[in-house]
OpenMM code with the backbone's topology and positions (N, CA, C; nanometers):
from openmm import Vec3, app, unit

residues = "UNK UNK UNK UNK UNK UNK UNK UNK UNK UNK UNK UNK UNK UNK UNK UNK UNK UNK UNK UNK UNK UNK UNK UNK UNK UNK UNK UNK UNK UNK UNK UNK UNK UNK UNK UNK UNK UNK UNK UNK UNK UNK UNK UNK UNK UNK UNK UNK UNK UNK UNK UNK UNK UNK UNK UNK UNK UNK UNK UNK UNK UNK UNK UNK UNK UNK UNK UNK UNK UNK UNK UNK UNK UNK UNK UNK UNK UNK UNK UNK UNK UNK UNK UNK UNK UNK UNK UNK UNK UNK UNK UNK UNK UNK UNK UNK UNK UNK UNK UNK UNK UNK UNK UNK UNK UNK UNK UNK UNK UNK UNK UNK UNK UNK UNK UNK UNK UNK UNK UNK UNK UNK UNK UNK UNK UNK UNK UNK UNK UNK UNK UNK UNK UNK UNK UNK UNK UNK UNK UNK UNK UNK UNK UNK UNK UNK UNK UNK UNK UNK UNK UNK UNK UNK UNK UNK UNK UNK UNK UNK UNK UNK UNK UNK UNK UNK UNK UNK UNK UNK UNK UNK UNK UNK UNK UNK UNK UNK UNK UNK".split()
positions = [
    Vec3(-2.2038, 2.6068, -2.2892),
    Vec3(-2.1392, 2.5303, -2.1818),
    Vec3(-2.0176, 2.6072, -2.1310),
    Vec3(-2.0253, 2.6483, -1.9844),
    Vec3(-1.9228, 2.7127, -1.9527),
    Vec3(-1.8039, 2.6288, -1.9233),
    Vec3(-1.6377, 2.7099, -1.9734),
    Vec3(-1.5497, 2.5706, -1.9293),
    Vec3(-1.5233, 2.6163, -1.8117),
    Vec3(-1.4311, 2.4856, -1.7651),
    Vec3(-1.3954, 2.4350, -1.6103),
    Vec3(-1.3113, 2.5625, -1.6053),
    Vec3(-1.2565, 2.5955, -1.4877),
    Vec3(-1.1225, 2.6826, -1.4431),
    Vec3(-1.0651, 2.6001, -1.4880),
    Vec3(-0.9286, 2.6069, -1.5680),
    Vec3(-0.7811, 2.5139, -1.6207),
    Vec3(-0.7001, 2.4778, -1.4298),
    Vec3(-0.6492, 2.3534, -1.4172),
    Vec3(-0.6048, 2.3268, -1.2842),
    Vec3(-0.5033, 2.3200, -1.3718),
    Vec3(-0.3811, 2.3936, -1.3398),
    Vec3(-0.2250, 2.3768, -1.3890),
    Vec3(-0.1527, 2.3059, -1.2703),
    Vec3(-0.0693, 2.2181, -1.3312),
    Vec3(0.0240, 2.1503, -1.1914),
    Vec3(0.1468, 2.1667, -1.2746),
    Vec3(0.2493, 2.2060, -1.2474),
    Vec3(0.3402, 2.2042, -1.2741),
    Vec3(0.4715, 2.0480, -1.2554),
    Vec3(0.5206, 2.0019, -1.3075),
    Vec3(0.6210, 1.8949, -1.3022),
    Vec3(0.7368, 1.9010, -1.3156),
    Vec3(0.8608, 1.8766, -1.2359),
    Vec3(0.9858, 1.9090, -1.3023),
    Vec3(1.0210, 1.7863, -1.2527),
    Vec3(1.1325, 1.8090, -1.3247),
    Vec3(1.2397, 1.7070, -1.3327),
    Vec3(1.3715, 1.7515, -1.3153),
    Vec3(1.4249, 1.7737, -1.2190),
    Vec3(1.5915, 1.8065, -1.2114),
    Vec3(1.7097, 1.6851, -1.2129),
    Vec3(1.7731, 1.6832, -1.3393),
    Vec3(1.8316, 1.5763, -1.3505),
    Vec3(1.9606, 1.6223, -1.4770),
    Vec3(2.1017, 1.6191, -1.4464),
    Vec3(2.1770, 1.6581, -1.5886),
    Vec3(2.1569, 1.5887, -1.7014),
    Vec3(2.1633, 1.4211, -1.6541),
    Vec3(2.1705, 1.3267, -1.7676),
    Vec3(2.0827, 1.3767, -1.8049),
    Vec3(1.9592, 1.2912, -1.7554),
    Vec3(1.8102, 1.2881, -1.8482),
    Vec3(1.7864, 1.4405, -1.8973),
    Vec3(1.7930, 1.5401, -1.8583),
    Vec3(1.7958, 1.6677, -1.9535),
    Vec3(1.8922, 1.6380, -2.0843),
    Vec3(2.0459, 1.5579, -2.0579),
    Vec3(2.1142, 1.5688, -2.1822),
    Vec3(2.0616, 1.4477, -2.2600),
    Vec3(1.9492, 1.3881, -2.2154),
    Vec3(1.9190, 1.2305, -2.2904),
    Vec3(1.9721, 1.1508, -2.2717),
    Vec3(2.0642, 1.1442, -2.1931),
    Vec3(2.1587, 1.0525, -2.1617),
    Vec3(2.0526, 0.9304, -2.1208),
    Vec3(1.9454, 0.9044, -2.0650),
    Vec3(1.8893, 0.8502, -2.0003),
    Vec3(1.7315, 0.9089, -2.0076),
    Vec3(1.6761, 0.8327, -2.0040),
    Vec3(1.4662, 0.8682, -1.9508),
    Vec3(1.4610, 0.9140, -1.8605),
    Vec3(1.3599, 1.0437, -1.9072),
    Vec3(1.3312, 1.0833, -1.7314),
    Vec3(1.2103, 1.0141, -1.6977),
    Vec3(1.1943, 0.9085, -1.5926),
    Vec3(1.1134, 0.8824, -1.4852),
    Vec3(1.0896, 0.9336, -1.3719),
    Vec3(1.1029, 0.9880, -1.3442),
    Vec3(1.0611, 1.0588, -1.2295),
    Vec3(0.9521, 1.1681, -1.2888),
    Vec3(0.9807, 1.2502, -1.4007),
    Vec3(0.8424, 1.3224, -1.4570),
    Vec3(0.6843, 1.2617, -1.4938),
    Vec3(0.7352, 1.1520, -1.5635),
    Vec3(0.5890, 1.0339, -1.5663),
    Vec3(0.5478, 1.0003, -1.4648),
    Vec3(0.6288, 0.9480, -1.3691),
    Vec3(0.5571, 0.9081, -1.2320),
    Vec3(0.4920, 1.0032, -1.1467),
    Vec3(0.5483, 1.1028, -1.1062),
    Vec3(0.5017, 1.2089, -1.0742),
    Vec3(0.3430, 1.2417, -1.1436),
    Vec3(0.3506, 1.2425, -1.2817),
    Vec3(0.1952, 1.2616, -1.3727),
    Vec3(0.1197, 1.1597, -1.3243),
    Vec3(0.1522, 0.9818, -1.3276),
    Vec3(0.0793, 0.9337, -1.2830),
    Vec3(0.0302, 0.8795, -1.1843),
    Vec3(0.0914, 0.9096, -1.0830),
    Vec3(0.0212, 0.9472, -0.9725),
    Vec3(-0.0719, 1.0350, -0.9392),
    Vec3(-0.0075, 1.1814, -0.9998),
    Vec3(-0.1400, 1.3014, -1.0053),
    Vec3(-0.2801, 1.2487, -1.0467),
    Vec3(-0.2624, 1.1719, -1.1532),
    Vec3(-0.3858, 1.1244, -1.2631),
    Vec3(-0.4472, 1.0284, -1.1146),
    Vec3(-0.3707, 0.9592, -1.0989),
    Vec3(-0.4179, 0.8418, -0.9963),
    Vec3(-0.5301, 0.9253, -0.8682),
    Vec3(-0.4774, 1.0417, -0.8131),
    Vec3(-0.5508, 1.0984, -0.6965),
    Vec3(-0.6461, 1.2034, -0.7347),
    Vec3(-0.5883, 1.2968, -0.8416),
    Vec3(-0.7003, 1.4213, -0.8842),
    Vec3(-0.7968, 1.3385, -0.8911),
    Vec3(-0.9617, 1.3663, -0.8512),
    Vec3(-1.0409, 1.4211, -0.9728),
    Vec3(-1.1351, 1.4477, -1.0711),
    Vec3(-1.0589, 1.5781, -1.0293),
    Vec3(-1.1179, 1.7261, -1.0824),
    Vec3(-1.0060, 1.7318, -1.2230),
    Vec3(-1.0266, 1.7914, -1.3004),
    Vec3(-0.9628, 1.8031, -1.4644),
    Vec3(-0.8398, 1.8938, -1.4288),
    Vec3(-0.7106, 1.8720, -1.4906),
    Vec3(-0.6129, 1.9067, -1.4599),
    Vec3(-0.5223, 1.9036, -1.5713),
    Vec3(-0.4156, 2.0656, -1.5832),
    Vec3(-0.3116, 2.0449, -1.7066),
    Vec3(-0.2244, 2.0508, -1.6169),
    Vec3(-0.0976, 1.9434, -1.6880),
    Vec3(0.0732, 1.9076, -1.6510),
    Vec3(0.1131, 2.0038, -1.7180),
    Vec3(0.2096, 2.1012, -1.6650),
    Vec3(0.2988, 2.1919, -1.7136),
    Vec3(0.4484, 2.0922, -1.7338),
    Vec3(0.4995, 2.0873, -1.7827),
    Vec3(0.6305, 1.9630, -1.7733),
    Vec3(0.7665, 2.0697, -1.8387),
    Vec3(0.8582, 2.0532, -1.7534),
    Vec3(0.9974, 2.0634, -1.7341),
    Vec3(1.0554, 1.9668, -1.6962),
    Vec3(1.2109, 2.0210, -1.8226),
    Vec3(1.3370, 1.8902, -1.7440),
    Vec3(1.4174, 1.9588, -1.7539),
    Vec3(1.5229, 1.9790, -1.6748),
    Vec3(1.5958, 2.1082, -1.6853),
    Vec3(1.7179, 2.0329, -1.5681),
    Vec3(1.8660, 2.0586, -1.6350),
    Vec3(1.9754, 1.9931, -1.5646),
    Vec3(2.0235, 2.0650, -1.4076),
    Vec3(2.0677, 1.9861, -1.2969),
    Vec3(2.0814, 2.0346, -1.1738),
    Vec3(2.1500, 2.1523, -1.1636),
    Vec3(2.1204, 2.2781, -1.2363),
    Vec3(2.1572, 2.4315, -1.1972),
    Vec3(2.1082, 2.5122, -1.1455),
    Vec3(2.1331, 2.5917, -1.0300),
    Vec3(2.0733, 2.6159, -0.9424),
    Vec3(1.9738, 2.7569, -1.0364),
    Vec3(2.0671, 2.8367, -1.0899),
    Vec3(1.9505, 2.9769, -1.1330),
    Vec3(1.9001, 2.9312, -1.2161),
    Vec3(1.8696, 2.8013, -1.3152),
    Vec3(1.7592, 2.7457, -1.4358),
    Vec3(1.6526, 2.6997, -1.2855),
    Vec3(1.7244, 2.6399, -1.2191),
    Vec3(1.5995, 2.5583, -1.1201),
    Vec3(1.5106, 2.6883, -1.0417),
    Vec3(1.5899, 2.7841, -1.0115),
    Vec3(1.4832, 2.9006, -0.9356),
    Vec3(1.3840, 2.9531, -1.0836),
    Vec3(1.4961, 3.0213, -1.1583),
    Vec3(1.3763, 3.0698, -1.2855),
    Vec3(1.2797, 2.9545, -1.3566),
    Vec3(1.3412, 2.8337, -1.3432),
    Vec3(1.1922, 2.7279, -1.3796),
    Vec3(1.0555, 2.7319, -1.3134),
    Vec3(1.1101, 2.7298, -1.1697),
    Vec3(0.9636, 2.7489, -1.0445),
    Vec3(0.8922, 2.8899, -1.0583),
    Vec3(1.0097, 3.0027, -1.0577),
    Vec3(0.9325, 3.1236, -1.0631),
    Vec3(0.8486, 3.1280, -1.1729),
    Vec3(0.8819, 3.0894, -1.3188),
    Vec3(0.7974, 3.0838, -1.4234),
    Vec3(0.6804, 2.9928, -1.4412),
    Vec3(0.6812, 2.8787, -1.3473),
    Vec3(0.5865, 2.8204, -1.3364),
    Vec3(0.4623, 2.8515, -1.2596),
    Vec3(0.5180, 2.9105, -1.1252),
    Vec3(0.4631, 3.0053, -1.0290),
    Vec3(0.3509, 3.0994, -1.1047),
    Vec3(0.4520, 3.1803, -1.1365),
    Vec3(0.3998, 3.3011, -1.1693),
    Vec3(0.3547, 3.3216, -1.3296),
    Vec3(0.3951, 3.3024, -1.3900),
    Vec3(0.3516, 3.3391, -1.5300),
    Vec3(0.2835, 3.1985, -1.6007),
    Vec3(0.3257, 3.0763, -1.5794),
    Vec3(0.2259, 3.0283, -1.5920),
    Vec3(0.0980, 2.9303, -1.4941),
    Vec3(0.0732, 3.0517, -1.3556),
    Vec3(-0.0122, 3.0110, -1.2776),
    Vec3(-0.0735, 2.8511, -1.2804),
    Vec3(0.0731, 2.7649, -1.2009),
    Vec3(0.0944, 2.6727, -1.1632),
    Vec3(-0.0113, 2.6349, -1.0165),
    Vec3(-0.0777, 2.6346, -0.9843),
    Vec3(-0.0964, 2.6374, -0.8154),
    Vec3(-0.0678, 2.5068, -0.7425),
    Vec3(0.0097, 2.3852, -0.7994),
    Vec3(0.1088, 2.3419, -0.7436),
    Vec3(0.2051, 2.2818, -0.8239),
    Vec3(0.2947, 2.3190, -0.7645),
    Vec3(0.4553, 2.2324, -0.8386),
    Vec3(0.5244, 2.1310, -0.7808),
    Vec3(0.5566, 2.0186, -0.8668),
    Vec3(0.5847, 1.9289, -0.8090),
    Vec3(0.7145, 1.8796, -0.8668),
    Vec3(0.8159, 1.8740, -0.7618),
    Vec3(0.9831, 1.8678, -0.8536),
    Vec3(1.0509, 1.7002, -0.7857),
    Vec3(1.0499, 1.6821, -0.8637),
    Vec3(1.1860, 1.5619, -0.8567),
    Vec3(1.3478, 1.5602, -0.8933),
    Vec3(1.3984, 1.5191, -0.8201),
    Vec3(1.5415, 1.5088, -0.8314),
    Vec3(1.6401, 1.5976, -0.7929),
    Vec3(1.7727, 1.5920, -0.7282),
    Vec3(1.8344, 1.6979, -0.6587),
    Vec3(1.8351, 1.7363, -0.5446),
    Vec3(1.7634, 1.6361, -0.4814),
    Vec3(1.7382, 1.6118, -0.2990),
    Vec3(1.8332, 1.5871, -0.2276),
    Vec3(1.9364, 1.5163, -0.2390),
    Vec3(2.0504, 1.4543, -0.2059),
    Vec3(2.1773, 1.5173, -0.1113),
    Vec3(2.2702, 1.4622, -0.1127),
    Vec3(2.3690, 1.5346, -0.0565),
    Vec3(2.5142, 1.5746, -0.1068),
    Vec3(2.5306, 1.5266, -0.2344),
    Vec3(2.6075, 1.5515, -0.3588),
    Vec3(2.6183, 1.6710, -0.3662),
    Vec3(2.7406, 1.7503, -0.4189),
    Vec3(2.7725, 1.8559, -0.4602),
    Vec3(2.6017, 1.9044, -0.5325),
    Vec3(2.6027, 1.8271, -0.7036),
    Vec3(2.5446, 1.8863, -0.7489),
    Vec3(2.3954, 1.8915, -0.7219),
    Vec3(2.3917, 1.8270, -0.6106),
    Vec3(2.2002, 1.8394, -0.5147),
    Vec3(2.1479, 1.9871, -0.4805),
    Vec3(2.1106, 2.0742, -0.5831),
    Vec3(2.0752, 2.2155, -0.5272),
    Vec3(1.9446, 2.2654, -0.5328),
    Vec3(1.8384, 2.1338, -0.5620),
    Vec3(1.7215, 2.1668, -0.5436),
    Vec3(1.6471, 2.2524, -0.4599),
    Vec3(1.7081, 2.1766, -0.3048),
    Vec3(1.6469, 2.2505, -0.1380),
    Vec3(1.6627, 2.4150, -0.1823),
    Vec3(1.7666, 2.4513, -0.1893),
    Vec3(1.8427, 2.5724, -0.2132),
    Vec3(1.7945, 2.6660, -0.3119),
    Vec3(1.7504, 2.6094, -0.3834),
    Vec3(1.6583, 2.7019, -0.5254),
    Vec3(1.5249, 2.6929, -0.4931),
    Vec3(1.4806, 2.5992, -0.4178),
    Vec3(1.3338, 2.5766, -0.3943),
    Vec3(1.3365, 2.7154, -0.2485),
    Vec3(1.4315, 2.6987, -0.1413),
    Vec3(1.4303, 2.8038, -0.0864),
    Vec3(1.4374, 2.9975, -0.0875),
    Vec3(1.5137, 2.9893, -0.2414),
    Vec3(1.5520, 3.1157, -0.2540),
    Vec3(1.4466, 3.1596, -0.3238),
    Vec3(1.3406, 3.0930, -0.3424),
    Vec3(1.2052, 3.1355, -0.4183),
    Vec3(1.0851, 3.1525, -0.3850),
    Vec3(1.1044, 3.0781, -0.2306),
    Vec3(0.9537, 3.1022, -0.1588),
    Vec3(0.9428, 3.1563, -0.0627),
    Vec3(0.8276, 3.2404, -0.0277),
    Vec3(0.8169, 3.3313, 0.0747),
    Vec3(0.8605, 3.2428, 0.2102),
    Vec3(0.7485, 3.1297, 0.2577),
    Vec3(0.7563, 3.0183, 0.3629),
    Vec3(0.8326, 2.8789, 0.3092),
    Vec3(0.8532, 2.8279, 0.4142),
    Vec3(0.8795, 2.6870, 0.3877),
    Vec3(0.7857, 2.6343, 0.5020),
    Vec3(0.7684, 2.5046, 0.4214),
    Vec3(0.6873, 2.3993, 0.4905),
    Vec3(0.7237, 2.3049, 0.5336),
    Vec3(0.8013, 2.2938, 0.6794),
    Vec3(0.8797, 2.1855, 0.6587),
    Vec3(0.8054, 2.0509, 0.7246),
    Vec3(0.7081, 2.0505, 0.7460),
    Vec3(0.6010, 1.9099, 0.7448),
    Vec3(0.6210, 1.8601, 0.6595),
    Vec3(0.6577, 1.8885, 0.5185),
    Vec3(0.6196, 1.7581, 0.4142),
    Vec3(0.7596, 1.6919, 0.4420),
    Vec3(0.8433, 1.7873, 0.4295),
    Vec3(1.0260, 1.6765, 0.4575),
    Vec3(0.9962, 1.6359, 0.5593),
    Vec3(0.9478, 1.6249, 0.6436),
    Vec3(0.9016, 1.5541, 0.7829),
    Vec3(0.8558, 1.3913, 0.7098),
    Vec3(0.7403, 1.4125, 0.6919),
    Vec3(0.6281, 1.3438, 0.6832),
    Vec3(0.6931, 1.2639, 0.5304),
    Vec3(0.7512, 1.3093, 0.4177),
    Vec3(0.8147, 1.2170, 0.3022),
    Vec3(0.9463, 1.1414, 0.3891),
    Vec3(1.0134, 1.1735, 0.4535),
    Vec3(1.1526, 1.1514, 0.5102),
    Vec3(1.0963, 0.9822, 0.6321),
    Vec3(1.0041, 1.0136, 0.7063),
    Vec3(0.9249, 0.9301, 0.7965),
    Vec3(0.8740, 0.7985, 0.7178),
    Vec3(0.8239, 0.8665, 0.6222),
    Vec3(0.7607, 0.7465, 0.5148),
    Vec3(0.8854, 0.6589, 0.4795),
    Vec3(0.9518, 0.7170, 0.3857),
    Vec3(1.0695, 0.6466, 0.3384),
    Vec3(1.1619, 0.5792, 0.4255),
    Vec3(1.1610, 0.6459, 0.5416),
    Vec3(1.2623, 0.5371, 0.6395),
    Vec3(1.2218, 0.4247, 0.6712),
    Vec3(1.1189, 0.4066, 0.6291),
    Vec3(1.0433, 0.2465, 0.6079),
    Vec3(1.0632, 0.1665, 0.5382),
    Vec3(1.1178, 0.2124, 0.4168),
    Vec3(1.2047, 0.1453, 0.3224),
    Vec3(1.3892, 0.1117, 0.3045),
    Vec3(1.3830, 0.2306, 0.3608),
    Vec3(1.5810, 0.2671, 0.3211),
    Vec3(1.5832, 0.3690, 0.3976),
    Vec3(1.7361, 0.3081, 0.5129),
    Vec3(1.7908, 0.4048, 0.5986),
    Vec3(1.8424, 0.5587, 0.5324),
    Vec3(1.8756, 0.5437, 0.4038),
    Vec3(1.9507, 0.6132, 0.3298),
    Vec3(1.8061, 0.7263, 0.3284),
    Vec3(1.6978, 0.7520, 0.2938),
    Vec3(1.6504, 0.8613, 0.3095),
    Vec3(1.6627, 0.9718, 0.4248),
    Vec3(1.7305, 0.9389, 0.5379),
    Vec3(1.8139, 1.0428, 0.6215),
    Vec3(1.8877, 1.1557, 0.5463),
    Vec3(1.9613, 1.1438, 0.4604),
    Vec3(1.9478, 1.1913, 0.3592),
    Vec3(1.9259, 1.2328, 0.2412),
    Vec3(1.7689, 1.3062, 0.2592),
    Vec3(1.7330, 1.3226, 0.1391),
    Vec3(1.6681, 1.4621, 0.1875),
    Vec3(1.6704, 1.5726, 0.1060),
    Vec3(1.6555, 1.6797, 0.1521),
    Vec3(1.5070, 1.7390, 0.0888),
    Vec3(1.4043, 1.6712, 0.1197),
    Vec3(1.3011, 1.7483, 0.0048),
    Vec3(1.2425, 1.8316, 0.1564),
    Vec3(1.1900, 1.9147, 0.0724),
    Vec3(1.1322, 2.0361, 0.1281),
    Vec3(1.0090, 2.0812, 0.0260),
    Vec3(0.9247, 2.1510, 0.1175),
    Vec3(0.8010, 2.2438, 0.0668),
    Vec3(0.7919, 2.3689, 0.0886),
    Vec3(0.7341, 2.4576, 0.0156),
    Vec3(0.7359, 2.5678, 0.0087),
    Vec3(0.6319, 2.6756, -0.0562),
    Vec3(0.5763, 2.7831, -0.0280),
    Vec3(0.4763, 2.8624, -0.0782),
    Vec3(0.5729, 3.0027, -0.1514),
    Vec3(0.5148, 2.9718, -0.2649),
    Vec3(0.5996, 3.1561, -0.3502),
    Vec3(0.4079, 3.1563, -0.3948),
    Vec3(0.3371, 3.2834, -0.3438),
    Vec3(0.2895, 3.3493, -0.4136),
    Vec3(0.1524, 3.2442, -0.3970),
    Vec3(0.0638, 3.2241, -0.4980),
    Vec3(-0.0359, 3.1183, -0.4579),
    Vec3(-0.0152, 3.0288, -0.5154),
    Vec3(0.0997, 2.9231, -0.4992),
    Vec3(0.1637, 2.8115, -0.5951),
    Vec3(0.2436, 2.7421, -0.4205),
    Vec3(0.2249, 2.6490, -0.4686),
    Vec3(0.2725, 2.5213, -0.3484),
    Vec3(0.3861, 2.4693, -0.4078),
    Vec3(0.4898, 2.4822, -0.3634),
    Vec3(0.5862, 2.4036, -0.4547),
    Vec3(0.6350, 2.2694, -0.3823),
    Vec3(0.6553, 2.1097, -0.3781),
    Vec3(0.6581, 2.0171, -0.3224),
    Vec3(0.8201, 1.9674, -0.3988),
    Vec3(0.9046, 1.9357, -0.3391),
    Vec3(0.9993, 1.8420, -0.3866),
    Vec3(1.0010, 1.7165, -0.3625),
    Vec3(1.0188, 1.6097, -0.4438),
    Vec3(1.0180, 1.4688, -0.3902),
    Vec3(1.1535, 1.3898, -0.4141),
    Vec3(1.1845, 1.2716, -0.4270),
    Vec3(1.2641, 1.2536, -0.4147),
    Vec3(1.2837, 1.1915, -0.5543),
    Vec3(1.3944, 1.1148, -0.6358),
    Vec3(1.4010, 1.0987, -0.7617),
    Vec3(1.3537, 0.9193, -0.8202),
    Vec3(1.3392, 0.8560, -0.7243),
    Vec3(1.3234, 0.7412, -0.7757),
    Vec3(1.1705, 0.7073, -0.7873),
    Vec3(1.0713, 0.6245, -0.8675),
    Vec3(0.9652, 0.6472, -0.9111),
    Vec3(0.8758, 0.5843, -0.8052),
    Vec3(0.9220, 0.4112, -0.7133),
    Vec3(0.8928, 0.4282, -0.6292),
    Vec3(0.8661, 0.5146, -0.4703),
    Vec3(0.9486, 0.5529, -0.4909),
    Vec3(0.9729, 0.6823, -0.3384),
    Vec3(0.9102, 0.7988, -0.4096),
    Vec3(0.8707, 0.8174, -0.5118),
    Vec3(0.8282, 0.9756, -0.5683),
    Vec3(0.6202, 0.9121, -0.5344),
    Vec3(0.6167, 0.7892, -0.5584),
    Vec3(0.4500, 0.7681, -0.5206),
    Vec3(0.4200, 0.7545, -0.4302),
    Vec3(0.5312, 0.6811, -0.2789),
    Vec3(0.4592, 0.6541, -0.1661),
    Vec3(0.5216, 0.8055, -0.0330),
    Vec3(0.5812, 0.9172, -0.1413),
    Vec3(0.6221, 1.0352, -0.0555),
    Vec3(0.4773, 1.1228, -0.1202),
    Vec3(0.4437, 1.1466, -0.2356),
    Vec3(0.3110, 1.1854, -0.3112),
    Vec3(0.1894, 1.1698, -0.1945),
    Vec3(0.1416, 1.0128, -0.2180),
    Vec3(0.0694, 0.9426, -0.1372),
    Vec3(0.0736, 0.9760, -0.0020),
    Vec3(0.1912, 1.0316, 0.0586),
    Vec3(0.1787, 1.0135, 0.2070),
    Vec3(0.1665, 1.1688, 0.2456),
    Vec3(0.1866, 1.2626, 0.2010),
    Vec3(0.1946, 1.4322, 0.1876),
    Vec3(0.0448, 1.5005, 0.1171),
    Vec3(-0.0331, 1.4233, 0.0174),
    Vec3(-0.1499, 1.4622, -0.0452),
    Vec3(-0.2739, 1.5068, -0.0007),
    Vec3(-0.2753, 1.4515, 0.1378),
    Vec3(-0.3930, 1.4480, 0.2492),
    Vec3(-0.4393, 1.5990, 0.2429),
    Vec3(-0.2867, 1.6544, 0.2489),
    Vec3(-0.3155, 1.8024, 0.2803),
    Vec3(-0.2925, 1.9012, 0.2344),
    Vec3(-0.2530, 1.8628, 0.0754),
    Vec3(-0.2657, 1.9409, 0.0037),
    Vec3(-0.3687, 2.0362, -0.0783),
    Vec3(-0.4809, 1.9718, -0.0986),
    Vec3(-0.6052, 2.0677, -0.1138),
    Vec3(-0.6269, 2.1496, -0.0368),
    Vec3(-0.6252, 2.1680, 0.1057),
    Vec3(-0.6123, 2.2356, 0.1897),
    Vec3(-0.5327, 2.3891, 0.2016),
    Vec3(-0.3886, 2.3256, 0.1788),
    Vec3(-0.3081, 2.4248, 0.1630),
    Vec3(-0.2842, 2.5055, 0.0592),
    Vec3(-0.3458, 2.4163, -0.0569),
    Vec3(-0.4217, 2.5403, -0.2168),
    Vec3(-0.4991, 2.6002, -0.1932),
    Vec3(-0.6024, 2.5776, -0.1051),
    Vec3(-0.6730, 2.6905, -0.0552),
    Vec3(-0.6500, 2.7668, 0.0599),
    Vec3(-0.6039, 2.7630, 0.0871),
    Vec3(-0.5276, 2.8703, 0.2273),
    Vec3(-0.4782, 2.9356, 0.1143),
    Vec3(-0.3649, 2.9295, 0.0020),
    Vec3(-0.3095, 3.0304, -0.0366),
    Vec3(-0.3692, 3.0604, -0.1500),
    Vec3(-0.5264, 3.0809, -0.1906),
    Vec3(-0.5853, 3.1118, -0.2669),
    Vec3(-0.6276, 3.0363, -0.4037),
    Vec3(-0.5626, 2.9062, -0.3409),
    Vec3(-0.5252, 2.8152, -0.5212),
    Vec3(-0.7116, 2.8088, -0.5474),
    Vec3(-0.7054, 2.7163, -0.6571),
    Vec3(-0.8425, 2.6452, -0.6665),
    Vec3(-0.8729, 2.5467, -0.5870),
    Vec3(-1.0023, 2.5336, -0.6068),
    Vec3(-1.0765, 2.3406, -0.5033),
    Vec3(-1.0207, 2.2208, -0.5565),
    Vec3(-0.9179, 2.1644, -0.5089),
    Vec3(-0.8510, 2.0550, -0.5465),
    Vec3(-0.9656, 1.9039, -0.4868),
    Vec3(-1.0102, 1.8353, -0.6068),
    Vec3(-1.0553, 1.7383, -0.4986),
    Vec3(-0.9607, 1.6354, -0.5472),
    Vec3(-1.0270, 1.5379, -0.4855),
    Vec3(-0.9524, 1.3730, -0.5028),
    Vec3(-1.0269, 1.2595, -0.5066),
    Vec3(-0.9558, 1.1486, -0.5777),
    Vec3(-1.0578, 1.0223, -0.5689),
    Vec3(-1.0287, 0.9412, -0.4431),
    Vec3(-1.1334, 0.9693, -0.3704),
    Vec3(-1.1218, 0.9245, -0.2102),
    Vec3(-1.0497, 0.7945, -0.2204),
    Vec3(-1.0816, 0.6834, -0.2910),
    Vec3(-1.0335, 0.5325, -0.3010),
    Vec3(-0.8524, 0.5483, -0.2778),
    Vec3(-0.8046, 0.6746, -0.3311),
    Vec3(-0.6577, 0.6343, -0.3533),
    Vec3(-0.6077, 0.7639, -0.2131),
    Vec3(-0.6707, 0.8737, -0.2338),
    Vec3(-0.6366, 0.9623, -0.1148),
    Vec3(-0.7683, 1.0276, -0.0621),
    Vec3(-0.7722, 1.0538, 0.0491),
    Vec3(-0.8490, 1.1437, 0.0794),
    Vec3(-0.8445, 1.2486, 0.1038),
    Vec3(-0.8532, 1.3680, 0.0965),
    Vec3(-0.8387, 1.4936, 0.1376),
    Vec3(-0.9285, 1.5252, 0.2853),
    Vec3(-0.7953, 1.5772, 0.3280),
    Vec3(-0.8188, 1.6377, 0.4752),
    Vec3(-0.8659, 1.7858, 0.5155),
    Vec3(-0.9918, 1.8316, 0.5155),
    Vec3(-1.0205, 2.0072, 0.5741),
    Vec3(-1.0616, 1.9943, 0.6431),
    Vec3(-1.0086, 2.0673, 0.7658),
    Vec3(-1.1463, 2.1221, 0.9066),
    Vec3(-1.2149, 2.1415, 0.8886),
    Vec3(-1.3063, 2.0658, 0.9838),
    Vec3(-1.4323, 2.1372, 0.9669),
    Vec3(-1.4935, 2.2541, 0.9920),
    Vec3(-1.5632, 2.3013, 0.9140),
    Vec3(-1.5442, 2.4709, 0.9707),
    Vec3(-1.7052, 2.5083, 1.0326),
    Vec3(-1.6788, 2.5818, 1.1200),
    Vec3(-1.8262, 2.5806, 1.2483),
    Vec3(-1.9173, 2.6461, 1.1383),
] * unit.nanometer
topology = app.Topology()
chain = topology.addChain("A")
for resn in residues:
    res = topology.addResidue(resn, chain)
    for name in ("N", "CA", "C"):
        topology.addAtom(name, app.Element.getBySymbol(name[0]), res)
């Protein structure tokens, strides 16, 4: 029996407390279960929690990226507009492109809930053949920014070489052109 290709997703969590225990990280579970909720195709969680510093937060992604061939990453927390919010900023200094449809399209969603996502700074981004997605930190807003950005993410794993991401149509569907 031949095995599957391994689907690595990477998870972080940028947060000081909950890195010092001060507190649970939620935002890493939710993030997983949601993934579980839309993959599927068989999939390993890479999981990081690592406190809001900007060169742990670039060398977390790059290592996830690259050495342990992540082909998408998915970060919570550090979106904000607080001093110590340096997610955008590490997520930028690491990827070739940015994508800025998904802060579009998470930012749109959430203003449906709370004016206050005006500021919230998540951003997307491509380093290499790894998608990196930031969301925002609370567990509700981390499923219905997930949920509302997912359409097109299989898509964009394969544009940059990832694997065939599918999904369980009931919760998302995945969006590809059709191709002639």
């Amino acid at each position: 029996m031949g095995s599957m290709p391994s689907i690595r997703i990477g998870i972080v969590t940028v947060s000081d407390r909950a890195s010092r225990g001060e507190y649970q990280d939620l935002g890493g579970p939710a993030i997983r279960q949601v993934l579980t909720e839309i993959l599927s195709n068989p999939w390993e969680a890479v999981t990081r929690l690592i406190p809001d510093e900007r060169p742990l937060i670039e060398a977390t992604l790059a290592e996830l990226c690259d050495r342990e061939g992540c082909c998408l990453v998915v970060k919570t927390g550090g979106t904000g507009p607080a001093r110590r919010d340096v997610t955008p900023e590490a997520t930028e200094a690491v990827c070739e492109k940015l994508l800025d449809g998904f802060g579009e399209q998470m930012r749109a969603v959430s203003l449906k809930f709370v004016p206050t996502a005006i500021l919230s700074r998540q951003i997307a981004g491509i380093r290499g053949k790894s998608l990196i997605v930031n969301l925002p930190g609370k567990p509700s807003a981390i499923r219905d920014c997930l949920l509302a950005v997912f359409p097109a993410i299989p898509y964009c794993v394969a544009l940059i070489e990832g694997p065939y991401l599918t999904t369980n149509e009931a919760i998302v569907k995945a969006f590809r052109p059709k191709t002639n």
